[in-house]
Residue, then its C-alpha position, 0 to 999 in steps of 0.5 A: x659612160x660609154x666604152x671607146x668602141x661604142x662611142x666611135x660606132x655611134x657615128x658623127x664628127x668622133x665616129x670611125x668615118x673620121x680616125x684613122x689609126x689603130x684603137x684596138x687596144x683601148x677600145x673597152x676603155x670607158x671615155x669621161x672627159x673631152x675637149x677640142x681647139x673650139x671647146x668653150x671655157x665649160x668644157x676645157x676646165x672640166x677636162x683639166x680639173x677631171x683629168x687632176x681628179x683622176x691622178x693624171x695619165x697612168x696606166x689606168x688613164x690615157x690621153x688620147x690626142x689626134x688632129x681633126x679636119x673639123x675641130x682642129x685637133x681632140x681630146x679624149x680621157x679613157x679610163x681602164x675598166x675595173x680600175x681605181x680610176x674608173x671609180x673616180x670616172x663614175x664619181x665625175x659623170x654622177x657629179x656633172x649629171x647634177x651640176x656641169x661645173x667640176x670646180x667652180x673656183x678653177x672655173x671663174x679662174x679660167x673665166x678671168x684669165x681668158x677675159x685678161x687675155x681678151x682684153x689684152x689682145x682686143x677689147x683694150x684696144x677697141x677701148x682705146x679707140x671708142x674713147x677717142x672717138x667719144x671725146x675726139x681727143x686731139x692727137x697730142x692726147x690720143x698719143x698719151x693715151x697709147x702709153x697708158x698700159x693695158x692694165x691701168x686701162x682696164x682699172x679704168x674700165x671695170x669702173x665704169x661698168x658693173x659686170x666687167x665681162x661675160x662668158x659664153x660659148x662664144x668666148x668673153x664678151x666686154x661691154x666696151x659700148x656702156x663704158x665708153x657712154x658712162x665715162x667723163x673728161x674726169x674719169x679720163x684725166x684719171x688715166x692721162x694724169x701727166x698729159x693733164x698735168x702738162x697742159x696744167x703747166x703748159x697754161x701756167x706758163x702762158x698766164x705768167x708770160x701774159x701778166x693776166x692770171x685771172x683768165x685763167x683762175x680755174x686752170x690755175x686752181x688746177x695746179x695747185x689743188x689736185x682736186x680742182x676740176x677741169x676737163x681735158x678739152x678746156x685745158x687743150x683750149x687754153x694751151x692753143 
């Protein structure tokens, strides 16, 4: 480990060059753990989990926080020398020399959350879209597909690839691409059930108004056994 003073002498985005403030009274703390706005998901759980190892901020561990023109803001862990924590400190350093994952389950933890979060905010939707596109569902149906909730959307995705997600520096990354290839009109209907069900009704209705029924035997099937296939796109047919 490196005292605050050492680190900031050595120069780069964390060197004197870039802070402005007063560090003199920590300046012979020892740095452990750092993150930023851009830190990856590595980085920001190692913090977390070594900031809980070391018991927190006390009088023997500071935070110290402070904007950044490059990185948007950071943050540093110091520890006090000759202290409890700074036995921790050594303990931290020997075991990510070793291995750079402090907590493995706190990690996947975060992986999952950040991958839920990036579905929410963009990969569902990008879902959404690729499906119309792939199917080119009428408009009655790409509005039944918008209420269909994210999560449920999701289900329908994770089984539809084999690895929902992957992580890297740069984030969570969904193969939205493979999902959308290996999914049929069935695996559809499965999240557009009241709009299938619908158009079930909607052709039943019209085989009864025209007194011929057996035009429509499959479609019929359909109404009265759950698991009588007929695709999305037959039935949209029908119901013209």
């Amino acid at each position: 480990m490196k005292t605050r003073k050492q680190q900031m002498q050595s120069g780069g985005l964390d060197g004197y060059d870039n802070f402005l403030g007063d560090d003199s009274d920590y300046q012979n703390w020892y740095g452990i753990l750092g993150q930023s706005r851009d830190s990856d998901i590595l980085e920001k759980t190692n913090f977390t989990v070594g900031l809980n190892m070391l018991g927190g901020e006390s009088d023997t561990v500071r935070v110290e926080r402070y904007g950044h023109w490059a990185v948007g803001w950071i943050e540093e862990i110091y520890v006090k020398p000759e202290s409890e924590a700074y036995k921790i400190a050594e303990g931290i350093e020997a075991k990510l020399a070793d291995y750079p994952v402090l907590d493995e389950e706190a990690y996947s933890q975060a992986e999952f959350d950040d991958y839920c979060e990036s579905w929410d905010n963009d990969y569902c939707q990008d879902f959404r879209r690729s499906l119309v596109e792939a199917f080119e569902l009428s408009e009655a149906a790409e509005s039944a597909l918008d209420d269909v909730d994210n999560d449920e959307l999701r289900a329908l995705y994770e089984s539809l690839v084999n690895n929902p997600y992957e992580s890297d520096s740069g984030g969570v990354y969904c193969d939205i691409k493979t999902a959308v290839a290996d999914c049929t009109f069935d695996k559809l209907g499965e999240v557009l059930g009241g709009y299938y069900k619908g158009l079930v009704e909607v052709v039943y209705s019209q085989a009864l108004l025209t007194g011929s029924p057996d035009m429509f035997d499959d479609v019929l099937r359909c109404r009265w056994d759950d698991k009588a296939d007929m695709d999305i796109e037959t039935l949209e047919a029908f119901a013209a």
